[in-house]
C-alpha positions in Angstrom: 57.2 -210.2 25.6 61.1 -211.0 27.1 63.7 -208.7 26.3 65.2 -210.5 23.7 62.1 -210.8 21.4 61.5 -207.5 21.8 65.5 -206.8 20.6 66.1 -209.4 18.3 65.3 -207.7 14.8 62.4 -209.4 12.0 63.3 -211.7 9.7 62.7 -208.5 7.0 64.8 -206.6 8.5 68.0 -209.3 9.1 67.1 -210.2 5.3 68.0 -206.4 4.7 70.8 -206.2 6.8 72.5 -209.4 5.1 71.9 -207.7 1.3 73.0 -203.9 2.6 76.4 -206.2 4.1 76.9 -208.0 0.7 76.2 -204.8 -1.0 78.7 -202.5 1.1 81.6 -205.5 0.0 80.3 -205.8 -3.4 80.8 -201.3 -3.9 84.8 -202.2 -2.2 85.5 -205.2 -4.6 83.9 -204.2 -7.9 83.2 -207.0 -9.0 80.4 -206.7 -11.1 80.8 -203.3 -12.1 84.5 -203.1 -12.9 85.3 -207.0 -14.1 81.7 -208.7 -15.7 80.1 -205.9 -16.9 82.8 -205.0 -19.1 83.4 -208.6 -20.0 79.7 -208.5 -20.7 80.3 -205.5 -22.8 82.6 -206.8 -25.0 80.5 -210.3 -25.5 77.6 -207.7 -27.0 80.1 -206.4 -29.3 81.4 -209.9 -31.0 78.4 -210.5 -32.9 78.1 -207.5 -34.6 82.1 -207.8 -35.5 81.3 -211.3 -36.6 78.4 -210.5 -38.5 79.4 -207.3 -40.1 76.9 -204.5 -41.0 74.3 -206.8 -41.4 71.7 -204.1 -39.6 68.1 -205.7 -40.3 70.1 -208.8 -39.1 71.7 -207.3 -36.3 68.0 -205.2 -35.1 66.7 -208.9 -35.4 69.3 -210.4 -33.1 69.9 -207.9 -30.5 67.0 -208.4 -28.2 67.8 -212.3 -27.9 71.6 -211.5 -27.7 71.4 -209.2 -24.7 69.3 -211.9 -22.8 71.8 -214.6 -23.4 74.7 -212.5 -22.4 72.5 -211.6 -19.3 72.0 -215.2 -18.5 75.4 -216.1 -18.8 77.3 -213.4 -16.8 74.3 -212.8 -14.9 75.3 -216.4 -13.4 78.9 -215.0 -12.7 77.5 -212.3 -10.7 75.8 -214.3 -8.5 78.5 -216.6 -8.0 80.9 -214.0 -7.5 83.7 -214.4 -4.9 82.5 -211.3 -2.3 79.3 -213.6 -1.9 81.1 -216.6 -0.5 80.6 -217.0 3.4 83.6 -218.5 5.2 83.1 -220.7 8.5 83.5 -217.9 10.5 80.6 -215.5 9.0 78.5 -218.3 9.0 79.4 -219.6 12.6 78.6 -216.3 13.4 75.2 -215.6 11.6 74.4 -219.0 13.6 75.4 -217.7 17.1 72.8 -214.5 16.0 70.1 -216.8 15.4 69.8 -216.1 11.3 68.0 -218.9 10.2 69.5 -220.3 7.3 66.5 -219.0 4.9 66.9 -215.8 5.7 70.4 -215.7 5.4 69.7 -217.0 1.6 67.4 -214.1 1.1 69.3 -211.7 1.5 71.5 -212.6 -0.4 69.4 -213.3 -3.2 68.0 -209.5 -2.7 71.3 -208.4 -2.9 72.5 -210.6 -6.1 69.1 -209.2 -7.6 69.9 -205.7 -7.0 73.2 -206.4 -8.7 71.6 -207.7 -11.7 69.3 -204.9 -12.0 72.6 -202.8 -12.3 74.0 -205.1 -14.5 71.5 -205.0 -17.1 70.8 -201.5 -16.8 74.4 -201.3 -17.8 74.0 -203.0 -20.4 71.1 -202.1 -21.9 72.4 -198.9 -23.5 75.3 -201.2 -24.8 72.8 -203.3 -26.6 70.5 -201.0 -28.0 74.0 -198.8 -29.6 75.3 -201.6 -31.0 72.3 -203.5 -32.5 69.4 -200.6 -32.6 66.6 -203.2 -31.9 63.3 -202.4 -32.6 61.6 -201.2 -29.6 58.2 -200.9 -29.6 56.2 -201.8 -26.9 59.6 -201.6 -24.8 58.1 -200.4 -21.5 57.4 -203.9 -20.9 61.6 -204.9 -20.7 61.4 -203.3 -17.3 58.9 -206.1 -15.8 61.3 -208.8 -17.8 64.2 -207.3 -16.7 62.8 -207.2 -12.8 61.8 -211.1 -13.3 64.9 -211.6 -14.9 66.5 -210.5 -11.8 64.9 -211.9 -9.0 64.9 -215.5 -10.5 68.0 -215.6 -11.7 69.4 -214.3 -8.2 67.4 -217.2 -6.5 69.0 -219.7 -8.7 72.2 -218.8 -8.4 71.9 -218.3 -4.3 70.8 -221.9 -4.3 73.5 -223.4 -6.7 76.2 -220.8 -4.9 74.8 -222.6 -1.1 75.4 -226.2 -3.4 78.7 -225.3 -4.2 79.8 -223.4 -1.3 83.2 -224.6 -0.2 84.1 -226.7 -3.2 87.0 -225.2 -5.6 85.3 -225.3 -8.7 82.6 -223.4 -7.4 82.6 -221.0 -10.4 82.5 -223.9 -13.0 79.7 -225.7 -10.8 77.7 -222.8 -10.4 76.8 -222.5 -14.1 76.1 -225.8 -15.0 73.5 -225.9 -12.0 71.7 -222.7 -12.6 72.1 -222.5 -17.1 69.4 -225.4 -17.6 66.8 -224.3 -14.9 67.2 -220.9 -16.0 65.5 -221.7 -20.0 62.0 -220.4 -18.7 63.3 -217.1 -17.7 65.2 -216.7 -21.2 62.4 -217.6 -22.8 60.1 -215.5 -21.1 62.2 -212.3 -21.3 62.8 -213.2 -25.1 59.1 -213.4 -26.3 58.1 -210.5 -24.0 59.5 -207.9 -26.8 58.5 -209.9 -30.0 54.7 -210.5 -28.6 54.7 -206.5 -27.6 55.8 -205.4 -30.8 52.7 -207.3 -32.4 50.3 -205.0 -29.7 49.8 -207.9 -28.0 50.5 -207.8 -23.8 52.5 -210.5 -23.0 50.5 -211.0 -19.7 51.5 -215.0 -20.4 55.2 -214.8 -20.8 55.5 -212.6 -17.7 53.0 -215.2 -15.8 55.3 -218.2 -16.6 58.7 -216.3 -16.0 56.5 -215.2 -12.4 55.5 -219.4 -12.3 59.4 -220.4 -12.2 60.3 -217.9 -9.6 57.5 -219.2 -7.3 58.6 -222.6 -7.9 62.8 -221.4 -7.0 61.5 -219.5 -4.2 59.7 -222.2 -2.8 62.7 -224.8 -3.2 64.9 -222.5 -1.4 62.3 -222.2 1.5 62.5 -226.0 1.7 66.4 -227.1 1.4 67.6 -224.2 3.2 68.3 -225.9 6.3 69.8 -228.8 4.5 72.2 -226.6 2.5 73.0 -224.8 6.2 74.1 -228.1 7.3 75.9 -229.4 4.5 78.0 -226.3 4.7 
């Protein structure tokens, strides 16, 4: 073994590296904590102002409310400006021998991290505003884990698609809304089929399906997207 194999770090451990680095600017900017959560706050709130105190209506709506609002900011925080390489940072990932899949994820284990703290934010929102029913909820927290992982794949891929281009914001969503209907549908069935004391073993199994499927399209173009940046 030469003495840079033995020094040069596992592809695990650079993947770690690149989230704890996009996490560490993510905690300085506040991006997601201090702008689009409260944005997605205040989204959870219109309906109920709309509606009025409609509760049965409201309990209905809440649960597929707070996954729409999810999807939709959840796309801004992915796309967020602190996850934007420049020429340099990526000239110099390349000089360190990061292969460009790697260098995708970690950041989508960082952007899925963030969206774990997202919806825990909002969670406690939802449920004080539209006091769902919650029975079988234990099962939100494998949802809200799926949620997060594909989501955060989608929107590294569409944020590598759109990297460098100024409407990278407006881009990013119309890439990432459409592929993202199996996750939203997933998430939203998980509750309704637990409250009938069914397990939703199937809606969690296709939510798991499309993240295989992301995963593996990132595997594949992630040299392509490297060089097109």
């Amino acid at each position: 073994m030469t003495a840079q194999a033995a020094t040069t770090p596992s592809p695990w451990r650079q993947c770690v590296e690149l989230a704890r680095k996009d996490l560490r600017l993510e905690l300085r900017t506040g991006e997601v904590l201090l702008v689009t959560a409260p944005f997605g706050a205040v989204a959870l709130l219109f309906v109920p102002l709309a509606i009025g105190p409609d509760t049965p209506l409201l309990r209905q709506l809440g649960p597929g409310m707070f996954w729409v609002v999810v999807l939709l900011f959840g796309v801004l925080v992915t796309l967020r400006q602190s996850a934007a390489d420049g020429p340099a940072q990526l000239a110099v990932l390349r000089l360190c021998g990061v292969h460009p899949g790697v260098r995708l994820a970690g950041r989508a284990l960082a952007n899925a991290m963030l969206l774990l703290t997202f919806q825990a934010v909002l969670a406690p929102v939802a449920i004080a505003l539209y006091n769902p029913d919650l029975t079988g909820g234990l099962w939100l927290i494998p949802a809200m884990v799926l949620v997060a992982a594909g989501l955060a794949a989608l929107g590294t891929v569409a944020g590598a698609l759109a990297e460098g281009l100024a409407g990278r914001t407006i881009l990013g969503p119309l890439l990432v809304v459409p592929v993202a209907l199996p996750l939203l549908l997933g998430a939203t069935q998980v509750l309704a089929t637990a409250r009938h004391e069914q397990a939703p073993w199937p809606w969690l199994l296709l939510m798991l399906a499309a993240i295989g499927v992301i995963a593996l399209t990132v595997a594949l173009v992630a040299r392509f997207l490297e060089e097109s940046a």
